[in-house]
C-alpha positions as CSV (number, residue, x, y, z in Angstrom):
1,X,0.0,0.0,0.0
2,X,1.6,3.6,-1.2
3,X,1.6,6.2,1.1
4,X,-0.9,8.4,-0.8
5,X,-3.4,5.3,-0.3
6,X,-2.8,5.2,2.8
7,X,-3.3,8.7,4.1
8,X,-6.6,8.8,1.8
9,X,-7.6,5.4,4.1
10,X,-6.9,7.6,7.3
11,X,-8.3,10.6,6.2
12,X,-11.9,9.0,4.9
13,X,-11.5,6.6,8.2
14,X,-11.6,9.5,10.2
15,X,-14.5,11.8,8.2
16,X,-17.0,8.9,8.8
17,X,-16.3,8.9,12.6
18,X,-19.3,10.5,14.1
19,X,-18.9,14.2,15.7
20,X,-19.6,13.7,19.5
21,X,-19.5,17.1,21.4
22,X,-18.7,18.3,24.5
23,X,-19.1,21.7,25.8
24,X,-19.4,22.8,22.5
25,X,-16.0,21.5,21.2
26,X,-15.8,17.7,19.4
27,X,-14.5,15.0,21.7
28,X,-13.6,11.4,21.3
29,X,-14.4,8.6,23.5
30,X,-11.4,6.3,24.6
31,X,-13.0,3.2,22.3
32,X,-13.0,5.8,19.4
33,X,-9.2,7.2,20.1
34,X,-7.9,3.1,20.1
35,X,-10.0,2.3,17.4
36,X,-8.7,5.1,15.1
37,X,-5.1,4.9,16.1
38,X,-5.2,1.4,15.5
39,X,-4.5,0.3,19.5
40,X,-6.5,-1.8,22.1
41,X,-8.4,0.3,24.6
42,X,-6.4,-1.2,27.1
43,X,-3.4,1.0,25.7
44,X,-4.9,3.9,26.2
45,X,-6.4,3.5,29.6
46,X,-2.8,2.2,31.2
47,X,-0.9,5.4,29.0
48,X,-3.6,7.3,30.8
49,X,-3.5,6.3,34.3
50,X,0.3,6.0,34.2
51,X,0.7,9.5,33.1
52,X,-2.0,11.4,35.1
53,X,0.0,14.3,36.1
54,X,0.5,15.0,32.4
55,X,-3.2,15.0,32.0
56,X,-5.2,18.3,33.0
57,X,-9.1,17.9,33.5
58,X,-10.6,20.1,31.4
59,X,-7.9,20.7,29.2
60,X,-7.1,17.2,27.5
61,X,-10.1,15.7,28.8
62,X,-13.6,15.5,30.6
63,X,-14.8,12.9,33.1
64,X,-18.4,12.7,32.9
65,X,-20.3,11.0,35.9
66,X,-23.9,11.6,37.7
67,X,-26.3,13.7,36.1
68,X,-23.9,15.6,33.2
69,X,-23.2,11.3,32.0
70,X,-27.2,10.5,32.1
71,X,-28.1,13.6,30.0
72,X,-25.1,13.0,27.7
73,X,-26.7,9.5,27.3
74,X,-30.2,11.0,26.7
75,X,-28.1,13.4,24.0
76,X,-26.1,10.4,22.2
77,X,-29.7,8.9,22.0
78,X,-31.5,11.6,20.7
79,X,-28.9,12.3,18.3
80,X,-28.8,8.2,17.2
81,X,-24.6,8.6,16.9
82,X,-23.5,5.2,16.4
83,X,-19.5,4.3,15.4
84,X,-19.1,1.4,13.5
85,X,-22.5,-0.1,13.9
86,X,-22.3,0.1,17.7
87,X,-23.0,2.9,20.2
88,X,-20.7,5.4,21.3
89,X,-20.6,3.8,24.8
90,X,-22.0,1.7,26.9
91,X,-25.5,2.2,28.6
92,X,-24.3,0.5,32.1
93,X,-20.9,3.4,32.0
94,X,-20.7,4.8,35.2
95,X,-18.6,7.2,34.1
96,X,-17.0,8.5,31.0
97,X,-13.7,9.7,29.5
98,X,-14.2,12.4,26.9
99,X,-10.2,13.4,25.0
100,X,-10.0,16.8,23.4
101,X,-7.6,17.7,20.6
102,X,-4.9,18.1,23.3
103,X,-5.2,15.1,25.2
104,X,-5.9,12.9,21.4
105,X,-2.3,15.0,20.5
106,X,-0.8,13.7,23.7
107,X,-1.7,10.0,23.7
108,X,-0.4,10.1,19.6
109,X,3.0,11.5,21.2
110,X,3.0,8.5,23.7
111,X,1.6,5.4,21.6
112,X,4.4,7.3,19.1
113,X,3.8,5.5,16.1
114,X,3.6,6.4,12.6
115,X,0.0,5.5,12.3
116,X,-1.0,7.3,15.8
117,X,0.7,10.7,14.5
118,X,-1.1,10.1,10.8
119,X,-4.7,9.8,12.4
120,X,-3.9,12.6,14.5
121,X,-3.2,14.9,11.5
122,X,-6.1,13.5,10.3
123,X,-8.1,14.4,13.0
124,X,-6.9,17.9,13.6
125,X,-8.2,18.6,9.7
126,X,-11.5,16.6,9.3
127,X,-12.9,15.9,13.0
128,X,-11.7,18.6,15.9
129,X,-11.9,22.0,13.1
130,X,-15.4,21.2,13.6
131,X,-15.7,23.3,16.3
132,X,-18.3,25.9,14.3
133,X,-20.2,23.0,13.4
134,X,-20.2,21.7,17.1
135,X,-21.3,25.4,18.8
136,X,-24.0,25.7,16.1
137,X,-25.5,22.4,17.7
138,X,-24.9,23.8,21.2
139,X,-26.2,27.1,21.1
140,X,-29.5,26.0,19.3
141,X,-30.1,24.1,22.0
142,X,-28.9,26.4,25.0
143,X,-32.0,27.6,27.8
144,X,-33.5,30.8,27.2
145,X,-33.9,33.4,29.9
146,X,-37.4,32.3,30.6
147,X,-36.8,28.6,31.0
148,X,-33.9,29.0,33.3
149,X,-36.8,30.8,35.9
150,X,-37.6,27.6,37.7
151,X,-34.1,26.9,38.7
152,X,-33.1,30.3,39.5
153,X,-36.1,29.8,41.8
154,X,-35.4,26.9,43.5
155,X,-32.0,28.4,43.9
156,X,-33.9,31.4,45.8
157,X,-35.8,28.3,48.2
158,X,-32.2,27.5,49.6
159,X,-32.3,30.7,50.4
160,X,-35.0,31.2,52.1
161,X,-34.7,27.8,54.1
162,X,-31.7,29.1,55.3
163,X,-28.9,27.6,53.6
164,X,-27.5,31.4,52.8
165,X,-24.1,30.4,54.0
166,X,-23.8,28.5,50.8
167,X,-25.5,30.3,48.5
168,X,-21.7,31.3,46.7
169,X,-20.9,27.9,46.2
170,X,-24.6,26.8,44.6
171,X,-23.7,27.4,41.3
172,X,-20.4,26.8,41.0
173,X,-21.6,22.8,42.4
174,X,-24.4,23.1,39.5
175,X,-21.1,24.2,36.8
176,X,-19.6,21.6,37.8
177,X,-22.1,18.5,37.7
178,X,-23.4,19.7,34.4
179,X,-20.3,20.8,33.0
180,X,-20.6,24.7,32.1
181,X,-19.0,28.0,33.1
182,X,-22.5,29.0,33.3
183,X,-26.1,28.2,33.7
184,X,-26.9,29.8,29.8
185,X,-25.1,26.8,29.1
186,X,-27.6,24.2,30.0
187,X,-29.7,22.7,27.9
188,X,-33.4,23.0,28.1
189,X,-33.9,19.6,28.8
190,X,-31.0,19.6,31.7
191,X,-32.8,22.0,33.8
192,X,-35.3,20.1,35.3
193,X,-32.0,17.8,35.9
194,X,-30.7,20.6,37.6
195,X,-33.5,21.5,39.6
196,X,-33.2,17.6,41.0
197,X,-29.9,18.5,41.6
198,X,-30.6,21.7,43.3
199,X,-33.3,19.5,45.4
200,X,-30.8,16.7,46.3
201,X,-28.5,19.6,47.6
202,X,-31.3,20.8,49.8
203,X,-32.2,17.1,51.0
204,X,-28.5,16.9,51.9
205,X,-27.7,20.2,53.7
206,X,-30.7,21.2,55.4
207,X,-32.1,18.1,57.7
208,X,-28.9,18.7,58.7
209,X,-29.7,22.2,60.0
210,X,-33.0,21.4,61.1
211,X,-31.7,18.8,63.2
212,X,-29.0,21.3,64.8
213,X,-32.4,23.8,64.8
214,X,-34.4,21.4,66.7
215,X,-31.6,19.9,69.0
216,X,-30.8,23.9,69.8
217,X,-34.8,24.4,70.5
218,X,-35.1,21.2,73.0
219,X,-31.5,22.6,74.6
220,X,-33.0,26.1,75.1
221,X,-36.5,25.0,76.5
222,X,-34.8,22.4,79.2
223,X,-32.6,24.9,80.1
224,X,-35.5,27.5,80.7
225,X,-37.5,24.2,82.6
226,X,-34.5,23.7,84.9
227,X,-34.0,27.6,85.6
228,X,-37.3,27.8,86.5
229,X,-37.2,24.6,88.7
230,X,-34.2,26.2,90.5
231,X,-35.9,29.0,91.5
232,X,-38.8,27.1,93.0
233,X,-36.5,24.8,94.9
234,X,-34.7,27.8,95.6
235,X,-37.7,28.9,97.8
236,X,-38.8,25.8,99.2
237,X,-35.1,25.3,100.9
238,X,-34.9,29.1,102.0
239,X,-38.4,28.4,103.6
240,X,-37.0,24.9,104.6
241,X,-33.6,26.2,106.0
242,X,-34.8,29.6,107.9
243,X,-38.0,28.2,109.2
244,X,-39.3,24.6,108.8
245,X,-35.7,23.1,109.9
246,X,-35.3,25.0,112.9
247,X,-38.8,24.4,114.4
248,X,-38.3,20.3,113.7
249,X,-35.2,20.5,115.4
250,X,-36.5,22.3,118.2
251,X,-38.8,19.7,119.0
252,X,-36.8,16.5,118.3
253,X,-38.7,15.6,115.4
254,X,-37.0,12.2,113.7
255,X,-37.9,13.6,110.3
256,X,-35.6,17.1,110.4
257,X,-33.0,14.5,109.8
258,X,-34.3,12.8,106.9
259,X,-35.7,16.2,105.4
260,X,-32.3,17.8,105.2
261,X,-30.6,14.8,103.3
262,X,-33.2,14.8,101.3
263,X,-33.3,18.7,100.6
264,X,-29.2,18.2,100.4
265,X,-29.8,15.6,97.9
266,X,-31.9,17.2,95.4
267,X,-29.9,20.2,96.0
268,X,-27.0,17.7,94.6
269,X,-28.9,16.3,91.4
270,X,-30.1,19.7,90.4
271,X,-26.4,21.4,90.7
272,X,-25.7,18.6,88.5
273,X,-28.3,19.3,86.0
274,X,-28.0,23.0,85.6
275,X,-24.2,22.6,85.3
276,X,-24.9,20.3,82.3
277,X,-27.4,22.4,80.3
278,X,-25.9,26.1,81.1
279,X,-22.1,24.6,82.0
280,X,-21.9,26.7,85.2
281,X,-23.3,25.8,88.7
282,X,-26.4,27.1,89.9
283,X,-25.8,30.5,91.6
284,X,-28.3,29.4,94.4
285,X,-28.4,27.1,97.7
286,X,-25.4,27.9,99.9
């Protein structure tokens, strides 16, 4: 096979790969990368994972999981991309890798074969220049002002149930499960995703809150209970101790004994108490 056949092979090998997009840039899935540059998945992944500091998120690739993976799914779907007769990935993926032109550029420099570096040339001028192509498809489809109203508004719930203490960091967690700089970005049918998202958020953070809230609210009534108990006893031993004790002992009475351990006593427990909900002792009883 002549070189000029052979480049032609690449060349028409790589315009009947189907675009898949990502953020509004085209992307290839590892199964696509191997296939094209003629190497076993396997390759790719162990280049990959022993190499990860030379691999930036974001810059040479995207690791879809949660929500963002299901919608891109529901995309894929829609959009009936199939490579080779097969789908793009698997249904059951619990997470995806997604290569950009960097991180394609960078597993062609470490496969390092003449094939790898003729695909990638390949690649730069007939799959990754569709980047026009690929933001045409993603603005089409981006959320207009008025269908972005329900999230904002469920973002302004959190609010109000008092999770303003994370209010800066709510979108920045919705940016980064749905992978976008900003909420614009979202596509129409990912909002109602979102708002699940936003919910799921809520159902994390604030039982939470509302636990500390109610905990707080017992804490403050017993405390208010035992004050108020204090004071009573308080009088009932001053009544005990200037006049009740006295007069039994006065008169030999067998109970002014029993009385005063038992006033000493509940003098004890209560000390104990108090110190435990206000954590002082009880200025009261000397």
């Amino acid at each position: 096979m002549n070189t000029v056949t052979k480049i032609s092979q690449v060349s028409n090998s790589v315009k009947s790969m189907p675009t898949v997009v990502h953020m509004g840039v085209p992307v290839v899935t590892t199964e696509m990368l191997a296939g094209v540059y003629g190497t076993e998945v396997n390759n790719i992944q162990v280049n990959f994972s022993r190499n990860k500091d030379r691999f930036i998120e974001g810059k040479h690739f995207h690791k879809l999981t949660g929500l963002i993976l299901k919608e891109f799914k529901n995309w894929l779907t829609q959009s009936k991309l199939v490579c080779k007769g097969a789908s793009v990935i698997s249904k059951h993926a619990k997470s995806l890798i997604l290569w950009t032109e960097r991180g394609a550029a960078r597993h062609a420099k470490m496969l390092d074969t003449d094939q790898a570096w003729d695909v990638f040339e390949a690649l730069e001028d007939f799959y990754f220049c569709k980047k026009e192509e690929a933001e045409k498809k993603l603005n089409f489809r981006q959320s207009t002002a008025k269908e972005l109203i329900p999230l904002r508004q469920t973002a302004e719930r959190l609010i109000a149930h008092g999770v303003g203490n994370i209010y800066p960091d709510i979108w920045k967690h919705v940016h980064a499960e749905f992978g976008v700089q900003h909420i614009n970005e979202l596509l129409p049918e990912q909002i109602t995703m979102a708002i699940s998202y936003l919910d799921a958020l809520e159902g994390e953070y604030i039982p939470k809150h509302q636990e500390i809230a109610n905990l707080s609210a017992d804490k403050e009534r017993d405390i208010y209970n035992v004050n108020a108990l204090a004071k009573q006893y308080e009088a009932i031993y001053t009544a005990w101790k200037v006049d009740l004790y006295p007069a039994l002992v006065s008169v030999d009475s067998p109970i002014a004994s029993r009385l005063y351990d038992r006033f000493k006593t509940g003098y004890a427990f209560l000390m104990y108490l108090q110190t435990s909900l206000n954590g002082k002792h009880p200025a009261l009883i000397n």
